[in-house]
Backbone as a ProteinNet text record, in pm:
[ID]
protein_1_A
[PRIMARY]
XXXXXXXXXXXXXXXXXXXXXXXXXXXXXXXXXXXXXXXXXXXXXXXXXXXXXXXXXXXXXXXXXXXXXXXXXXXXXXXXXXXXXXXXXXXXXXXXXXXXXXXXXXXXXXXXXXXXXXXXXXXXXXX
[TERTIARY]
4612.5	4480.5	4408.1	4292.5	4239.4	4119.9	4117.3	4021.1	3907	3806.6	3705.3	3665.9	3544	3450	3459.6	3417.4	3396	3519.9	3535.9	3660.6	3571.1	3738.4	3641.6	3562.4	3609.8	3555.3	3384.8	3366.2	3242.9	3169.6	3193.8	3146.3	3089.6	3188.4	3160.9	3044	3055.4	2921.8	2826.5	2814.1	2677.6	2611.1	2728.2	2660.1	2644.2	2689.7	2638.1	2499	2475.9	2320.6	2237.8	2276.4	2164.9	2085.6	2239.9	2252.1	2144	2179.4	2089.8	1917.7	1920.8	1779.3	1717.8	1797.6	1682.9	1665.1	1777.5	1720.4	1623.9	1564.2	1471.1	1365.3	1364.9	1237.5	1195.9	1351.8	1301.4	1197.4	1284.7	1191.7	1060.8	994.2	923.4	779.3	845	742	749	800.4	769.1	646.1	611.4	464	376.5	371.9	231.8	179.1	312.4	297.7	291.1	305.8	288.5	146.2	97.2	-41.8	-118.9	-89.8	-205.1	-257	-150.7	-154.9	-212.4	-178.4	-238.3	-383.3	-424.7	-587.1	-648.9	-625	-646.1	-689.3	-582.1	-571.2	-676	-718.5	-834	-948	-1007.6	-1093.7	-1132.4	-995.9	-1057.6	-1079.3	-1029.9	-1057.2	-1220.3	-1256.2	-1385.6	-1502.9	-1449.1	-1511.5	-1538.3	-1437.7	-1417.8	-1507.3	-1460.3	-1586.7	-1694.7	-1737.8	-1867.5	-1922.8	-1811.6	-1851.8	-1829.8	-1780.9	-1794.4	-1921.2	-2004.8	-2119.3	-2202.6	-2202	-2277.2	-2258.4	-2173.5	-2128.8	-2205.8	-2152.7	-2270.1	-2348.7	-2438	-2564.6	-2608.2	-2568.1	-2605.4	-2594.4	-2470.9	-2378.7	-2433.4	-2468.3	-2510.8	-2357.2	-2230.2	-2137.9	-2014.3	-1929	-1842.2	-1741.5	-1633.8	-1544.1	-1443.4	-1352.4	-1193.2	-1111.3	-989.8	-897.6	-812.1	-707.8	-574.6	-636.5	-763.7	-753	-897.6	-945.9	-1078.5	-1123.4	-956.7	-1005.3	-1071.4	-1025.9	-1062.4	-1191.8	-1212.5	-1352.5	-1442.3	-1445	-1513.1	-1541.8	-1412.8	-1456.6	-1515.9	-1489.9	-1553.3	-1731.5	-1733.4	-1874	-1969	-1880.8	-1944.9	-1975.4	-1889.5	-1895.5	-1814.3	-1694.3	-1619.8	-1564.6	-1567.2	-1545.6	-1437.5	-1328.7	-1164.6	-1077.2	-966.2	-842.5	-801.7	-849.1	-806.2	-711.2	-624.4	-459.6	-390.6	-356.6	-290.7	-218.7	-207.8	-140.8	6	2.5	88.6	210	158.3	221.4	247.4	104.7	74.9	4.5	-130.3	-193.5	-315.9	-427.4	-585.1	-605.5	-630.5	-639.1	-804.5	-836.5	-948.6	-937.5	-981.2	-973	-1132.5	-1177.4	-1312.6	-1426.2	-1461.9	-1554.6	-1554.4	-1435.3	-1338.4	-1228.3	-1252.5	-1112	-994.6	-894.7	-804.4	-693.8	-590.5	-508.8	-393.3	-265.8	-165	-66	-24.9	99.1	201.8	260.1	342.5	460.5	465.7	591.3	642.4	541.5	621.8	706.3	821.7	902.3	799.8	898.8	816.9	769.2	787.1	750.8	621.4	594	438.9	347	429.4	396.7	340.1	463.4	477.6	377	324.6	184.5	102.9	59.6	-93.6	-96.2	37	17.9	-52.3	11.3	-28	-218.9	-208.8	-326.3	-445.5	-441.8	-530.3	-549.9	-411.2	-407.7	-447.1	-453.1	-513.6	-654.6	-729.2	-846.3	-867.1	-1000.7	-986.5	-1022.3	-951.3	-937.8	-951.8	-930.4	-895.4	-747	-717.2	-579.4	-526	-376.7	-328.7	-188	-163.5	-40.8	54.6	26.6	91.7	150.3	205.8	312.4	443.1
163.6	219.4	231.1	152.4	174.7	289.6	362.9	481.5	464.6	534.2	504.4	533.9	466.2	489.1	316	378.7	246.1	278.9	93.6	29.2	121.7	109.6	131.7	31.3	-131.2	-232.3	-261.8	-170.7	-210.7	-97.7	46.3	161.1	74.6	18.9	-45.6	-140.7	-213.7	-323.3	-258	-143.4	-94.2	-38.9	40.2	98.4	-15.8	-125.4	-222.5	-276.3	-304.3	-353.2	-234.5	-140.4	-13.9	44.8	-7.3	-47.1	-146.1	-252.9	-379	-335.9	-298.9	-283.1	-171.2	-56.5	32.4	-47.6	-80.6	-173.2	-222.7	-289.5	-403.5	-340.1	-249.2	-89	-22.5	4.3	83.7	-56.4	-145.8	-276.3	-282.7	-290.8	-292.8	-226.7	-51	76.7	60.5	51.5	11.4	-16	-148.3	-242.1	-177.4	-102.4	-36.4	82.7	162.7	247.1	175.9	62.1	1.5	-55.1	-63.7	-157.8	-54	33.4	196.5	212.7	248.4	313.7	208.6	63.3	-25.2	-40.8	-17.9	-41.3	95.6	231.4	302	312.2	255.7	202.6	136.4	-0.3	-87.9	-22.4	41.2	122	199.8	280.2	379.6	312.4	174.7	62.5	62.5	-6	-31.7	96.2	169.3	323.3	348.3	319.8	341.2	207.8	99.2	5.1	14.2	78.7	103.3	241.4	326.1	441.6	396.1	278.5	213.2	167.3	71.2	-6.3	129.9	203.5	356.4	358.2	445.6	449.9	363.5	256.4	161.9	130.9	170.6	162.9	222.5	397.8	512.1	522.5	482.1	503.6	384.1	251.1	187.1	82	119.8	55.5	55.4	-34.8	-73.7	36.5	39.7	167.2	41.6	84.4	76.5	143.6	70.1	132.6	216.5	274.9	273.8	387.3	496.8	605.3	618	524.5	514.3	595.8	680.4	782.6	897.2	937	1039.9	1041.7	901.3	892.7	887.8	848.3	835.5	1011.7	1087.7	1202.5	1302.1	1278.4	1356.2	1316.8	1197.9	1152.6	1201.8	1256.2	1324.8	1188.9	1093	983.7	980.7	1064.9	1082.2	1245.3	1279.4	1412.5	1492	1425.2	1406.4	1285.7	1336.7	1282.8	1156.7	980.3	856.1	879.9	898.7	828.6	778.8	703	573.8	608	583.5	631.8	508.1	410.2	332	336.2	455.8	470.2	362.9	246.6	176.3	245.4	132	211.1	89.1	213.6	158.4	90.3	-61.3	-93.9	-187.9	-201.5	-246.7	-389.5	-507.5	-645.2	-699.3	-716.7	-764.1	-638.1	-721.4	-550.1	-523.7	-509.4	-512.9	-412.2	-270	-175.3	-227.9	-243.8	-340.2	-184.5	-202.5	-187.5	-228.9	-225.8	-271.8	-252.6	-358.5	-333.6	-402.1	-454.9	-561	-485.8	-382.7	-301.3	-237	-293.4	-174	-281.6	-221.2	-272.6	-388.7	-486.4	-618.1	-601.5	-470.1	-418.6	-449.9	-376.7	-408.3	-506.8	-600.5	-756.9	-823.1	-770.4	-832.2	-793.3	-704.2	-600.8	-658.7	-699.8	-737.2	-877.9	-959.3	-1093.5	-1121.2	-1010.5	-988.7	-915.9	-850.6	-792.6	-862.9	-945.7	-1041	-1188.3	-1201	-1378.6	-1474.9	-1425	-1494.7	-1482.4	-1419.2	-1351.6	-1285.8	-1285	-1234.7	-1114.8	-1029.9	-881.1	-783.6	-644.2	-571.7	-524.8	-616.9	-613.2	-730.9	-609.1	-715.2	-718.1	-879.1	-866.3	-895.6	-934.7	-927.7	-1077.4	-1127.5	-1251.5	-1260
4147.3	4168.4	4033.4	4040.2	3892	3891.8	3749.1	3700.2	3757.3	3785.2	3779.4	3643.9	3513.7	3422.5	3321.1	3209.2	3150.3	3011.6	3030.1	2887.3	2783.4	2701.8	2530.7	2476.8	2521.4	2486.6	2549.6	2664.4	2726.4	2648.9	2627.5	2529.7	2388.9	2278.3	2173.6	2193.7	2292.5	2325	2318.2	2447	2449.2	2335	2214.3	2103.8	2014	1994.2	1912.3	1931.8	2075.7	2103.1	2132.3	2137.8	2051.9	1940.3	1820.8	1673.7	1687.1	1751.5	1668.9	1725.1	1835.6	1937.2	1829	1788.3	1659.9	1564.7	1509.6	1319.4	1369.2	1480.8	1482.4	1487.3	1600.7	1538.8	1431.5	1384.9	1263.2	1181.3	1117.9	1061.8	1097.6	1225.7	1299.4	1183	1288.5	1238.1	1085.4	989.4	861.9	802.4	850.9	812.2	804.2	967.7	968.3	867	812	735.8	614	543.5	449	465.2	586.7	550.8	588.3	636.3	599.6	486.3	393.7	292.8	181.5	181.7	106.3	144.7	280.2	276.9	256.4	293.7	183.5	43.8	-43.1	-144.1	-208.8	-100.9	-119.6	-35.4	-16.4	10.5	-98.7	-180.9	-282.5	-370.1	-424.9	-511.9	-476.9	-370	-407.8	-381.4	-335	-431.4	-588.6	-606.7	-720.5	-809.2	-763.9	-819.9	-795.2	-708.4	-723.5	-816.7	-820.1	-926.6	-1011.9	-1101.5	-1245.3	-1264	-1145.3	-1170.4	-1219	-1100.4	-1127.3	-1292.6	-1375.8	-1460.5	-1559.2	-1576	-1635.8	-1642.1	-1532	-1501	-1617.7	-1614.9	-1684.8	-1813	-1855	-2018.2	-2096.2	-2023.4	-2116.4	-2113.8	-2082.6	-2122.7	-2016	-2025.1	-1938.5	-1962.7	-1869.6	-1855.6	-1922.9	-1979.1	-2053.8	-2078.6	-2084.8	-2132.7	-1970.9	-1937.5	-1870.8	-1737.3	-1850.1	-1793.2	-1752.9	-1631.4	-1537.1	-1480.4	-1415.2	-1311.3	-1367.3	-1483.7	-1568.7	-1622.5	-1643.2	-1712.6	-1564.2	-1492.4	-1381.4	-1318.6	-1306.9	-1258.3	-1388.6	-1517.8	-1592.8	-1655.7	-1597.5	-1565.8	-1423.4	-1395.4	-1229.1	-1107.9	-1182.5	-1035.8	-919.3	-949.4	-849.8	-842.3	-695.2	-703.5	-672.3	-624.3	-602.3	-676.3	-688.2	-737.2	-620.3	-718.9	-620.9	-640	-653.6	-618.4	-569.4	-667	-498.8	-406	-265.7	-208.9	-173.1	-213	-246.9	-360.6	-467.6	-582.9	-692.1	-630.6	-738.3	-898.8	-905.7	-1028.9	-1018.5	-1010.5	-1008.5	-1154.5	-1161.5	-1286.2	-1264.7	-1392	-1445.4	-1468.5	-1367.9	-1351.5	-1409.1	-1512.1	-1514.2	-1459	-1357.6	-1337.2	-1227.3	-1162	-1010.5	-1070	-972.1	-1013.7	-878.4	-887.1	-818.1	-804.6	-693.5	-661.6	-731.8	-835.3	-921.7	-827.2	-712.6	-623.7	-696.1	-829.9	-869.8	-935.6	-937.1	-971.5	-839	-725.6	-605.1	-536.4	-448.6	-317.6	-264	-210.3	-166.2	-68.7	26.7	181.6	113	56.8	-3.6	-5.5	-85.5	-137.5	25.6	130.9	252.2	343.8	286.7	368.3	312.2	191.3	141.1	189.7	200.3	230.9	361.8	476.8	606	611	569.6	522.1	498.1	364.2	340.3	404.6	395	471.4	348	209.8	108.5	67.8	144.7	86.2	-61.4	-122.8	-237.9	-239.9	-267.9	-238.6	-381.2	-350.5	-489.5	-476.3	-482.9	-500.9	-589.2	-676.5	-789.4	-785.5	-743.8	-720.4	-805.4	-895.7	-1048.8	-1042.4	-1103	-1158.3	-1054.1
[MASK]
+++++++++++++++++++++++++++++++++++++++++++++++++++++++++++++++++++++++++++++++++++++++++++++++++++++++++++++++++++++++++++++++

């Protein structure tokens, strides 16, 4: 007379294709939180380029040098703290303030590629 319930061998199956059915989720939900936060990002970029043109308009002279945000809010062009929310770094491309994603995780890299499609963006994807 056999047990009634289930093998250990049919138990192990089912938790393996459970295993595999989340990783593919978790992977999944990822992106979207990566391509949030990068267009964010490029949004406060061209905020921010436009509070440089501002800027120059006024001063007579182009913004330089590492520390934009500072000069921008102590010029009264911006009235909150950009910060990336990528944990890149807003850098100064010509006279385009850009997004610096080239030191972050490639999730990243893999979001702007999706993102843009090759468009020319404010975003810098480094070397």
């Amino acid at each position: 007379m056999k047990k009634p319930g289930f093998t250990l061998i049919e138990l192990i199956i089912v938790m393996a294709v459970i295993g595999i059915l989340t990783s593919i989720m978790v992977a999944n939900f990822r992106y979207p939180l990566h391509k949030t936060r990068l267009q964010a990002d490029v949004q406060s970029a061209r905020a921010l380029t436009s509070a440089a043109i501002l800027y120059e308009m006024d001063e007579g002279e182009k913004l330089s040098g590492a520390d934009i945000l500072s000069d921008l809010k102590a010029g009264g062009y911006i009235d909150s703290d950009y910060g990336p929310q990528t944990g890149g770094d807003f850098v100064l491309d010509g006279d385009i303030i850009k997004v610096d994603i080239s030191g972050l995780p490639q999730e990243y890299q893999d979001a702007y590629d999706k993102l843009t499609a090759g468009e020319q963006s404010y975003v810098k994807k480094g070397l």
